[in-house]
VOMARTI-703141 format. One line per field, with one value per residue: residue number from 1; residue in three letters; chain; z negated, x negated, y of N, C-alpha, C, CB in turn. Coordinates in pm, 1 decimal. Glycine has a CB too. Example, Ala and Ser with C-alpha at 12.3 -4.5 7.8 and 13.67 -1.06 7.14 Angstrom:
BEGIN
k c(1 / 2) .
r c(Ala / Ser) .
c c(A / A) .
n.zz c(-780.0 / -708.0) .
n.xx c(-1319.0 / -1285.0) .
n.yy c(-569.0 / -225.0) .
ca.zz c(-780.0 / -714.0) .
ca.xx c(-1230.0 / -1367.0) .
ca.yy c(-450.0 / -106.0) .
c.zz c(-780.0 / -787.0) .
c.xx c(-1320.0 / -1290.0) .
c.yy c(-330.0 / 3.0) .
cb.zz c(-904.6 / -572.5) .
cb.xx c(-1130.8 / -1408.4) .
cb.yy c(-447.3 / -59.8) .
***
This chain:
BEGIN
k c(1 / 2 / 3 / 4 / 5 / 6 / 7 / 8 / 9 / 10 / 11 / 12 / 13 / 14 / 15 / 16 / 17 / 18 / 19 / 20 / 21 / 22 / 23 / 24 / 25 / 26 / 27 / 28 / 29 / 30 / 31 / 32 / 33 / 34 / 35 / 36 / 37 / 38 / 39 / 40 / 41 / 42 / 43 / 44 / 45 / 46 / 47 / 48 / 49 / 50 / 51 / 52 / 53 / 54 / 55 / 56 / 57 / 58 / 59 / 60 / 61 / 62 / 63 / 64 / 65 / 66 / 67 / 68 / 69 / 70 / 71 / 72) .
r c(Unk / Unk / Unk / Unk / Unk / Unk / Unk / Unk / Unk / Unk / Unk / Unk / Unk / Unk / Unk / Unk / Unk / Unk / Unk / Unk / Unk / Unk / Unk / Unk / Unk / Unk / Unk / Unk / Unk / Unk / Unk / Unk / Unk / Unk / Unk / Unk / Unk / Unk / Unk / Unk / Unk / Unk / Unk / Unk / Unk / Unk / Unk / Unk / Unk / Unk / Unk / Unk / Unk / Unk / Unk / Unk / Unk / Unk / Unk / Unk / Unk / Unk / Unk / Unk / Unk / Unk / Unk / Unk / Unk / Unk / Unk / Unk) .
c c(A / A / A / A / A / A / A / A / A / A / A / A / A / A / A / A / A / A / A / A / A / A / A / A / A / A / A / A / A / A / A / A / A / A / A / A / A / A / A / A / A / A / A / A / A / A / A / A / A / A / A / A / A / A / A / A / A / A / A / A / A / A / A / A / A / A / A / A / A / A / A / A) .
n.zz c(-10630.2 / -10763.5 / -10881.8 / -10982.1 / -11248.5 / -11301.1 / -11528.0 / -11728.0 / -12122.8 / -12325.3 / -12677.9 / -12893.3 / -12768.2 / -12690.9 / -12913.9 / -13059.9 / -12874.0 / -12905.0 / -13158.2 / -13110.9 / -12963.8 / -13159.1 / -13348.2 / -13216.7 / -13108.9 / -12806.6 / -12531.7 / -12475.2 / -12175.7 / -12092.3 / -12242.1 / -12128.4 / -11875.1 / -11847.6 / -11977.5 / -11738.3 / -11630.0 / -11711.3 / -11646.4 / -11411.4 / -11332.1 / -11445.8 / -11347.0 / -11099.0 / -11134.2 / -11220.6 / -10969.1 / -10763.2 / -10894.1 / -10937.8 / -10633.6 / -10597.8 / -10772.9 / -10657.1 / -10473.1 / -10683.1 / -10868.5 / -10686.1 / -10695.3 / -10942.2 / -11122.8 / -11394.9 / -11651.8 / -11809.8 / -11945.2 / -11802.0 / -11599.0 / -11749.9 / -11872.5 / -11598.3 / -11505.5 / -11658.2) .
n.xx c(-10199.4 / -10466.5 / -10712.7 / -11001.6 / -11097.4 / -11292.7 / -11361.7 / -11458.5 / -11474.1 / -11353.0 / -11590.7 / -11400.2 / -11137.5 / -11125.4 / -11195.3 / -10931.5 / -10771.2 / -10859.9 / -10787.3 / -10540.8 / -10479.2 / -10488.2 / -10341.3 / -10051.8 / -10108.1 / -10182.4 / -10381.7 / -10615.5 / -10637.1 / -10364.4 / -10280.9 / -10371.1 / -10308.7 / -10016.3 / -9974.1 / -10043.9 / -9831.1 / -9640.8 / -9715.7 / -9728.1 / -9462.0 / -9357.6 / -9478.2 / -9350.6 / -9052.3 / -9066.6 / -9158.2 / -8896.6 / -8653.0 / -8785.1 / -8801.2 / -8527.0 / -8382.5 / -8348.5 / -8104.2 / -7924.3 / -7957.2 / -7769.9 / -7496.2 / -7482.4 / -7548.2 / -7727.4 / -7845.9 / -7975.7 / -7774.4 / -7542.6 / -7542.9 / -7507.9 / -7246.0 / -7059.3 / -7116.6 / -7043.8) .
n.yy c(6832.5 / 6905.8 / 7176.2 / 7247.2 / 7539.5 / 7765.6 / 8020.4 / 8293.1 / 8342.8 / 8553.7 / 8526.5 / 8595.2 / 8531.0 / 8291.1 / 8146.0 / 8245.3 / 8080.0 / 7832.4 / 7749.6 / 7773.0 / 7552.2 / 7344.7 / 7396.6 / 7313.2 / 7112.2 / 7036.1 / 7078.3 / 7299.2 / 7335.0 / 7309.0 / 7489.5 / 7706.2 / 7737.8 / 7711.2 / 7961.5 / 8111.0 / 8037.4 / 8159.2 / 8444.5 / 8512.1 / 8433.3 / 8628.2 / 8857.9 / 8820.4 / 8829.7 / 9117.9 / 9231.0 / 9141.3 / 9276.9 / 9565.0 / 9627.2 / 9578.4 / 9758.3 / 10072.8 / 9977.8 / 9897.0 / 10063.8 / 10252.0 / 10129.1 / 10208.5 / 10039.2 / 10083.1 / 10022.0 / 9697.4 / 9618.4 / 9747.7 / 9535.2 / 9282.8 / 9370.6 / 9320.6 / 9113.7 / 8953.2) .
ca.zz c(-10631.8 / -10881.3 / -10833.6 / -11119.6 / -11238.2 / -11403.4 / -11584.8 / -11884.8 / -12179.6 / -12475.8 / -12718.8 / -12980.0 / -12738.5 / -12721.1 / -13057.8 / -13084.2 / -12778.4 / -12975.1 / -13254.2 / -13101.5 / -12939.4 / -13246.9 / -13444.8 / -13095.2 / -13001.0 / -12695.8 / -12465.8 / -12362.8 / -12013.3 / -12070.0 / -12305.8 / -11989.0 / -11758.6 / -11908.6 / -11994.0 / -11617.9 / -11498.0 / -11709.5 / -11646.9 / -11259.6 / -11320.6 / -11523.0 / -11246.1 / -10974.9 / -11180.5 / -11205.2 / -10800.6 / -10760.6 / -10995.5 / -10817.3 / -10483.7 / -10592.7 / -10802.2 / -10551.3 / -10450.2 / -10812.8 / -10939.5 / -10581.9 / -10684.3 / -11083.4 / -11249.2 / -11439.8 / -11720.5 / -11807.3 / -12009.3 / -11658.1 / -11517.1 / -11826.1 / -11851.7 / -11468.4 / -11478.0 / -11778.7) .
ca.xx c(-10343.7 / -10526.2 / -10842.2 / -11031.3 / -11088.7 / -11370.1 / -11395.0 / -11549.5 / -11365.4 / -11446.9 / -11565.1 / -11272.6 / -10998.7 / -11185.2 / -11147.6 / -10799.7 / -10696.4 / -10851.9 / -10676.1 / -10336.1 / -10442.9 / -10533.5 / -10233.1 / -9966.1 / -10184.6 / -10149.3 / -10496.3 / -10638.6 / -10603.3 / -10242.1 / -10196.0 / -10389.1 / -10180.2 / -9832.8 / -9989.3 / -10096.5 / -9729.1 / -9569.4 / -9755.4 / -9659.3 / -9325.4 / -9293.1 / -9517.0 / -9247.0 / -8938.3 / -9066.2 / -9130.1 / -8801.7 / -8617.8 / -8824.0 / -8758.9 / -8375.5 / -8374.8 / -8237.5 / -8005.6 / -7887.0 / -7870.5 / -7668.2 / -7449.6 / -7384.1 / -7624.7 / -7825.0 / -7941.0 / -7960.2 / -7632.7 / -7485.2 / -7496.1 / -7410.0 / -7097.9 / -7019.4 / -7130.9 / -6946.6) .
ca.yy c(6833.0 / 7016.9 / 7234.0 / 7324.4 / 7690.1 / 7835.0 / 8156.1 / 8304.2 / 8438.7 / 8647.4 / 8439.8 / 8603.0 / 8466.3 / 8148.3 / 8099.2 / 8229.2 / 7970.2 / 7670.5 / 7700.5 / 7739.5 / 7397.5 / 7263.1 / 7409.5 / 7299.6 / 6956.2 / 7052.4 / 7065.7 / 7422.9 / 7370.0 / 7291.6 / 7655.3 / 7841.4 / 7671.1 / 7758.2 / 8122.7 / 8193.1 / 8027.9 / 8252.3 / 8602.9 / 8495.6 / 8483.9 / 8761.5 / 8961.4 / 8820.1 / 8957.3 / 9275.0 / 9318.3 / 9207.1 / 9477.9 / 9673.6 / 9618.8 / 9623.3 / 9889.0 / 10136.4 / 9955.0 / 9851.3 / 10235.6 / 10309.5 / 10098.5 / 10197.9 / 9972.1 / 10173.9 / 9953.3 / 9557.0 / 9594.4 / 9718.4 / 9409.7 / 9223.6 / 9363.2 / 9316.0 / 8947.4 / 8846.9) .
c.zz c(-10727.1 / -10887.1 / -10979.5 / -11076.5 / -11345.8 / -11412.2 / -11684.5 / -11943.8 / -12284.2 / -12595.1 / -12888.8 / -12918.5 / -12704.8 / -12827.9 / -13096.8 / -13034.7 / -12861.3 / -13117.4 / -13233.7 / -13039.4 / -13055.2 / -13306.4 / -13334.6 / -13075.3 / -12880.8 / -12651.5 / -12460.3 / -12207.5 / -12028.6 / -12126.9 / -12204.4 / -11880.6 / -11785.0 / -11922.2 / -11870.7 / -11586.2 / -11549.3 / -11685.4 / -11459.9 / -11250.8 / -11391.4 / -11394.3 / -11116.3 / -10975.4 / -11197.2 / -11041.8 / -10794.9 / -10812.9 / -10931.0 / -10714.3 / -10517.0 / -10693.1 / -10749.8 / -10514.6 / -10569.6 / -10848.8 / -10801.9 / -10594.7 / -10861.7 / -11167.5 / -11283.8 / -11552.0 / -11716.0 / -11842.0 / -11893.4 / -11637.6 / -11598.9 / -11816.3 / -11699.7 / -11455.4 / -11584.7 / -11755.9) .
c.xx c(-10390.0 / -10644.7 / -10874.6 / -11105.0 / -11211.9 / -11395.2 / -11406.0 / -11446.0 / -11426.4 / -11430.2 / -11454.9 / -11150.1 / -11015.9 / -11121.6 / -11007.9 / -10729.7 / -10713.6 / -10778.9 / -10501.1 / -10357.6 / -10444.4 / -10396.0 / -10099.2 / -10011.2 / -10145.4 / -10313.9 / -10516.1 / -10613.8 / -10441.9 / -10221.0 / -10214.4 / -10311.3 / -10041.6 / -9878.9 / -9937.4 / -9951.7 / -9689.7 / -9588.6 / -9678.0 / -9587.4 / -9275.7 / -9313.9 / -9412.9 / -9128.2 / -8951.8 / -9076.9 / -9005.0 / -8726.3 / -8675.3 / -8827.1 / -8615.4 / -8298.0 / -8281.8 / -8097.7 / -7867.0 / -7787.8 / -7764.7 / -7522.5 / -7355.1 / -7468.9 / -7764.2 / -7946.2 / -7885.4 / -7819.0 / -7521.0 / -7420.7 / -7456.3 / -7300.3 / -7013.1 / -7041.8 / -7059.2 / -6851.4) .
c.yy c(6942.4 / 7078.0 / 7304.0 / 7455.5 / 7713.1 / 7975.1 / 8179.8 / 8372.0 / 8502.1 / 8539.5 / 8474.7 / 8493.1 / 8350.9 / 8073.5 / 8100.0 / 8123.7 / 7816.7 / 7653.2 / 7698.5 / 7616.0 / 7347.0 / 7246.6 / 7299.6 / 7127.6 / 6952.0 / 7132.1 / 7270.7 / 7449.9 / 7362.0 / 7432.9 / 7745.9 / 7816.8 / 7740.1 / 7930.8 / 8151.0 / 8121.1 / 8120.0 / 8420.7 / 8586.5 / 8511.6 / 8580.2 / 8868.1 / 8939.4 / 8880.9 / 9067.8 / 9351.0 / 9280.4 / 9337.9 / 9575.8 / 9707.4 / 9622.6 / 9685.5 / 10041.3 / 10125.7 / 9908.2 / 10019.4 / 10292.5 / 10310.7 / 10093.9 / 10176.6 / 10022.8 / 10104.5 / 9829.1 / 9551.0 / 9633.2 / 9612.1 / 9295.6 / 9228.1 / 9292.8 / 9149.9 / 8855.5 / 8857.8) .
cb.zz c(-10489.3 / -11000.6 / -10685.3 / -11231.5 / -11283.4 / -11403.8 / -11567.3 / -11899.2 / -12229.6 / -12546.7 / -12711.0 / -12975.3 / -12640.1 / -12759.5 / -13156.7 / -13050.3 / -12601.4 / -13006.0 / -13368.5 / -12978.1 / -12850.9 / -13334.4 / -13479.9 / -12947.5 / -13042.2 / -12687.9 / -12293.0 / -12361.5 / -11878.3 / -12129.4 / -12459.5 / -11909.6 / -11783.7 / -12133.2 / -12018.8 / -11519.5 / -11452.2 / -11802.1 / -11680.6 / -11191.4 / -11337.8 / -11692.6 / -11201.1 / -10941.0 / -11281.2 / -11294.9 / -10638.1 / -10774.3 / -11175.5 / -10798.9 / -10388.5 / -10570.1 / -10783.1 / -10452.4 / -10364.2 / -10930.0 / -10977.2 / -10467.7 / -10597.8 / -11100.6 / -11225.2 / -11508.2 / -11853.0 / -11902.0 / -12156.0 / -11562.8 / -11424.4 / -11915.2 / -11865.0 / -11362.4 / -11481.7 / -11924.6) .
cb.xx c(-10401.3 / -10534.3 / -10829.6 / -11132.6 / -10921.3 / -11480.5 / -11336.9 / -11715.3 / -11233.3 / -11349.4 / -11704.4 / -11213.5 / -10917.8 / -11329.2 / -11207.3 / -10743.1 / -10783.2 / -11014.0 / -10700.4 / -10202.8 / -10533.1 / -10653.4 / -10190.5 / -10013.2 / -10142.6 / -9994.4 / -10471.4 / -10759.4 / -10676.0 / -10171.5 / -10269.5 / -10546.6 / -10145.6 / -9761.4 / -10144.5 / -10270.4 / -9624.5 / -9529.8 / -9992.3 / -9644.2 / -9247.3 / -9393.2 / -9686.5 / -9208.3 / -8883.8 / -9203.0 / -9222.0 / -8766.4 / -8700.0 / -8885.9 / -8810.8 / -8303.2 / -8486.4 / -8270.1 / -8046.6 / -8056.2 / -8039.8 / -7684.3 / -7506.3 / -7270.1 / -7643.6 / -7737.5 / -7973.6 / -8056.1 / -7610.8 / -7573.3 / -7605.4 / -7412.3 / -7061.7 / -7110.1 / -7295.8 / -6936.6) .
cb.yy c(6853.8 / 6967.7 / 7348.1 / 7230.9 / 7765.2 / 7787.7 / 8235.9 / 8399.6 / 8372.5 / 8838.8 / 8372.7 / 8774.4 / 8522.2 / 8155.9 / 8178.5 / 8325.1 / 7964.2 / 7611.0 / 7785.0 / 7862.6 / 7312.6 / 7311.7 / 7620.9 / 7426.7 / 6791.7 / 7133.4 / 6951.6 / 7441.3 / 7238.6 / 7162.0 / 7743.8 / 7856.8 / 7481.9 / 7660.7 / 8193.1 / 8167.4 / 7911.8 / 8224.3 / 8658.6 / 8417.5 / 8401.0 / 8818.7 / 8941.7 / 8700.8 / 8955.3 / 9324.5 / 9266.4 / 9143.7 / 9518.3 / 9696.0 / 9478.3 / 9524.2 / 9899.1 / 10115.9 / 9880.2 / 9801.8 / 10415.6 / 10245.6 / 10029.3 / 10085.4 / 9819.4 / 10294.9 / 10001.3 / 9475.3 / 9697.1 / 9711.9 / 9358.8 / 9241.8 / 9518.1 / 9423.2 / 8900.0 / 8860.4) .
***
């Protein structure tokens, strides 16, 4: 089900948004759509990491390349 969304934007990033539809052919609602999934899942990987953080550095893994090595 789909509920529509209204909110105002500046009309710079207006302009910027319609031409990446234009350039993409791909709708505006579809570029704000895909934006807002991906800021979500970016904002979800960072509470994790952060919630296991602690337990990460407890355990060694200090940076990304850490757990590279250890998973390869």
């Amino acid at each position: 089900m789909e509920t529509p969304l209204n909110d105002r934007l500046p009309s710079d990033l207006k302009q910027q948004l319609d031409a990446l539809s234009r350039r993409t052919h791909r709708s505006a609602s579809e570029l704000v759509r895909e934006s807002l999934r991906r800021s979500i899942a970016s904002e979800q990987i960072a509470a994790v990491r952060k919630m296991t953080k602690p337990l990460a550095e407890a355990h060694g893994f200090l940076t990304d390349e850490d757990i590279f090595k250890a998973v390869s």
